[in-house]
ROBATI-722154 format. One line per 10 residues: their letters; for each residue x, y, z of C-alpha. Coordinates in pm, whole numbers, plus 32768, in hexadecimal, padded with zeros to 4 digits. Example, Ala and Ser with C-alpha at 12.3 -4.5 7.8 and 13.67 -1.06 7.14 Angstrom:
residues 2
as> 84CE 7E3E 830C | 8557 7F96 82CA
***
This chain:
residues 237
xxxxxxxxxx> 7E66 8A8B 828E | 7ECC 8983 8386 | 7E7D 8838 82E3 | 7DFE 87EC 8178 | 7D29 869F 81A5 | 7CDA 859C 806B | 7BB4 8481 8098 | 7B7A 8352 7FC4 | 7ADC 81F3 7FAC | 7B6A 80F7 7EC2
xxxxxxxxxx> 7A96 7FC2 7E7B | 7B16 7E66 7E73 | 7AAA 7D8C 7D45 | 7AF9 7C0A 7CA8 | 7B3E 7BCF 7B2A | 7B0A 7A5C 7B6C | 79FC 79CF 7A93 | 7958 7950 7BA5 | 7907 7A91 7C2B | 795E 7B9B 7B2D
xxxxxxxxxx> 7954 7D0B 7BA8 | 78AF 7C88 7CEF | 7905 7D3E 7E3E | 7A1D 7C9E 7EEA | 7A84 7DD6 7FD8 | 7ABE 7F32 7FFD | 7BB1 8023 80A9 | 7B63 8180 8126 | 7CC3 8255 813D | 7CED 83BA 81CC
xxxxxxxxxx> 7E34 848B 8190 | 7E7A 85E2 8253 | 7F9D 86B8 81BB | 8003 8762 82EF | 8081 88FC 82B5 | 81D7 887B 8342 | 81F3 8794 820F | 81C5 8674 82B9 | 809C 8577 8235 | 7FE2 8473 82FF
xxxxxxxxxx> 7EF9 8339 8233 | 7E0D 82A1 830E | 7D70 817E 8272 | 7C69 805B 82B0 | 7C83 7F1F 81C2 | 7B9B 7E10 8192 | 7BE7 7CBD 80B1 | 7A94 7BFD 80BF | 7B01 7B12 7FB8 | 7BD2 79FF 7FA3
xxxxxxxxxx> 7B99 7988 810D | 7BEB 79DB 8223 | 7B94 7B32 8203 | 7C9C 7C2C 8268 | 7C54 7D75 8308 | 7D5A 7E77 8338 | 7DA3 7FBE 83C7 | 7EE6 80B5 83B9 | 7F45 81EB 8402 | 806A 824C 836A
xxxxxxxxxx> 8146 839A 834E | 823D 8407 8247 | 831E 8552 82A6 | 832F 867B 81D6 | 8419 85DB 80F7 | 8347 84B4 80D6 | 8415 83CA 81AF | 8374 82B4 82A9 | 836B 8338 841F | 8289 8264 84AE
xxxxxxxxxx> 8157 8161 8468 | 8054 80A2 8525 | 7F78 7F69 8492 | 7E5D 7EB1 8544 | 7E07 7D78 8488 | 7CDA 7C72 84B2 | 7CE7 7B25 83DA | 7BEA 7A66 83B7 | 7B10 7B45 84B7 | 7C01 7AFF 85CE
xxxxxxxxxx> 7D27 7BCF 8631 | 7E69 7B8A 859F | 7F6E 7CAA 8621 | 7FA3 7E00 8649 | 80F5 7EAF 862E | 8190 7FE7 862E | 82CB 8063 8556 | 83E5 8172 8562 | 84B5 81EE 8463 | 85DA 82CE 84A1
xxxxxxxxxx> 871E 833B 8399 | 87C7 81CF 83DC | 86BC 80F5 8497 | 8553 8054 8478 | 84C8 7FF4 85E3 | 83BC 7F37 8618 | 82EB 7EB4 8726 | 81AF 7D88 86DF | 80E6 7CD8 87A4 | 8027 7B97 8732
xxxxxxxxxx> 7F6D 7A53 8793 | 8055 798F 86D9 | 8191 7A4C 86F2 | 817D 7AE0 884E | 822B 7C1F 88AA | 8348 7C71 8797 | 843B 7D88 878E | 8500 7DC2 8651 | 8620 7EC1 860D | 86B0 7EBD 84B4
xxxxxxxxxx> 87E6 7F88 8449 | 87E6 8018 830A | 8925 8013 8224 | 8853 80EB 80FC | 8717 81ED 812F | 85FD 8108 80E6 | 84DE 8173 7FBD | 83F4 8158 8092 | 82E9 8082 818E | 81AC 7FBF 80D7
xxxxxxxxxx> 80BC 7FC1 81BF | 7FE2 7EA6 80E0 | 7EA5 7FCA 8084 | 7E70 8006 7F32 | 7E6B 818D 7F4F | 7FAF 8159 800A | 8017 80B1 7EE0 | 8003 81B2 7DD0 | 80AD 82B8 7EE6 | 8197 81DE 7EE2
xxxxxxxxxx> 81DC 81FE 7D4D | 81D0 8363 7D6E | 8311 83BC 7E28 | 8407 835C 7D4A | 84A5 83E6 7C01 | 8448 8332 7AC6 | 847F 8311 7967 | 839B 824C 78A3 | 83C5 80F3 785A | 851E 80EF 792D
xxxxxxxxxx> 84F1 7FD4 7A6E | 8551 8004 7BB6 | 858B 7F43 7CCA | 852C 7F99 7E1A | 85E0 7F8F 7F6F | 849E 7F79 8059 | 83F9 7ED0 819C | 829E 7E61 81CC | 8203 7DF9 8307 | 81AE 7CB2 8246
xxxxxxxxxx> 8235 7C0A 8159 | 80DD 7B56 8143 | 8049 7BC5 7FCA | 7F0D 7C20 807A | 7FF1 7CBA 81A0 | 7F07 7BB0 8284 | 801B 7B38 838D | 806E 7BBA 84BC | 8127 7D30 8496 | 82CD 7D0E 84AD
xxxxxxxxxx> 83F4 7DB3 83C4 | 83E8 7CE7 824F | 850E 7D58 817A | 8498 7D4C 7FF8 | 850D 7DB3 7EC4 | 83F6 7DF1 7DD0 | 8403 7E85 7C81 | 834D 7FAF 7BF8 | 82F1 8011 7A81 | 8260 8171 7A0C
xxxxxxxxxx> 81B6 8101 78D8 | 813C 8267 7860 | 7FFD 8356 787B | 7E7E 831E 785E | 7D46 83AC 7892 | 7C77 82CD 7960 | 7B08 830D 79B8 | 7A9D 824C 7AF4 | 796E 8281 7BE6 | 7A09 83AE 7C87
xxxxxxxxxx> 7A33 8448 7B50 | 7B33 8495 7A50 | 7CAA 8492 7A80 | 7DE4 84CE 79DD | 7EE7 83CE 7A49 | 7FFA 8312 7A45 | 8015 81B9 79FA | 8114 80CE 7AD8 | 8148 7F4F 7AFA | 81E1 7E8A 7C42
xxxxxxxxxx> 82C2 7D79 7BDD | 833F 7C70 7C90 | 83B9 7AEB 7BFD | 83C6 7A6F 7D67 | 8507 7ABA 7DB6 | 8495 7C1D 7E84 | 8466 7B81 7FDC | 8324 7B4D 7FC8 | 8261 7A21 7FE8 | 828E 79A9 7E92
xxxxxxxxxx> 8250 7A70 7D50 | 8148 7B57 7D26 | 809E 7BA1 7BED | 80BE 7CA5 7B3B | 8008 7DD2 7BF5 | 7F94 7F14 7B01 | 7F67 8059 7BB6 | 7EDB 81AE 7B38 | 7F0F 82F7 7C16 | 7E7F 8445 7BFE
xxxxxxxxxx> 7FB4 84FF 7B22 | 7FE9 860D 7C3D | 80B0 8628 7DA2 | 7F5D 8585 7E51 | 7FAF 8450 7D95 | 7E66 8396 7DF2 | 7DFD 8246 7D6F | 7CD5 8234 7C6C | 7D17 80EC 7C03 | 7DCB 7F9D 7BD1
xxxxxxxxxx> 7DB3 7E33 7BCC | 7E93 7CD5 7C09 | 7E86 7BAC 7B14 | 7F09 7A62 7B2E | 7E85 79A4 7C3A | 7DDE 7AE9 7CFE | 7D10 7B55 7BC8 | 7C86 7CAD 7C94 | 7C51 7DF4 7C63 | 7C27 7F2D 7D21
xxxxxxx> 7B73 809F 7CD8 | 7B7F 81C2 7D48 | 79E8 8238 7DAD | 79DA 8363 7E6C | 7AD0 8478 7E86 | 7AE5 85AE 7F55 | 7BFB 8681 7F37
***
């Protein structure tokens, strides 16, 4: 077997009592394990509410050990384009090269003192990947060394290198039944008080993954000011 291919769609709802359990987006992902080891997510994003609506697209590939080697992101905000970029990782270096309307043409080259954790990209599946390559032990935080191509919270400014440092919790393991059926996973919270890098604190952010090396999203949800949540619907593995 050359390639081992995983499809999903993750819908996009509000907990605001205005509009509770109402659409608000959706995202459809695609990964492809490659037979070398390598893995490639493609992903299309799309944040209909609060205004102005965000739509996203990456393509982004890990190597065999699960390390960054390069990532691409498209974004539209508000229905008109915002900036595309495209990113390089190699053992000591992040490269990156974005165009916008309101940036112009920007190259970036960032030397890296420590191996990073890892690149969020800003989609949800992406998210829970992200979880899944580290070692954990239950209850016990940890604080990661990561970039982002935004340090937007919806990831809705034009794509450049954002150092952060956001927390991660593993809070245990549930069985959760969602629309595209039943899963055994792992529970996992982002934490961050404001002082990661991004633009100001974000709210506490629950996660559940599939409990298995595929590590896909089935479900999770933001409070504090975002009040949202997101499930996984359909699911082919």
């Amino acid at each position: 077997m050359t390639h081992r291919t995983i499809t999903g769609k993750i819908a996009y709802t509000s907990k605001k009592p205005h509009m509770l359990d109402q659409p608000r987006g959706e995202e459809t992902f695609r990964f492809t394990h490659h037979g070398d080891g390598q893995t490639t997510l493609r992903a299309h994003c799309f944040i209909a509410e609060p205004a102005p609506t965000v739509m996203r697209d990456i393509i982004y590939s890990m190597d065999a050990r699960r390390r960054p080697m390069d990532c691409h992101v498209r974004l539209t905000v508000g229905d008109a384009f915002m900036g595309s970029g495209w990113f390089r990782f190699g053992e000591s270096f992040i490269e990156c090269e974005s165009y916008g309307p309101s940036i112009g043409r920007v190259s970036q080259r960032v030397e890296l003192a420590h191996p990073i954790d890892g690149f969020g990209t800003h989609p949800i599946v992406a998210d829970g990947y992200f979880l899944s390559l580290h070692d954990w032990e239950a209850r016990k935080r940890h604080s990661f060394n990561m970039y982002l191509p935004s340090p937007d919270h919806r990831g809705a400014t034009p794509p450049f290198l954002a150092p952060v440092k956001i927390d991660g919790l593993l809070i245990g393991h549930e069985e959760i039944k969602v629309k595209a059926g039943t899963f055994s996973t792992r529970h996992f919270q982002f934490l961050d008080d404001g002082s990661s890098g991004m633009a100001g604190e974000h709210p506490v952010y629950d996660v559940w993954i599939t409990d298995d090396d595929d590590a896909i999203f089935v479900q999770g949800g933001v409070g504090g000011y975002m009040q949202t949540w997101y499930e996984l619907v359909e699911l082919e593995r």
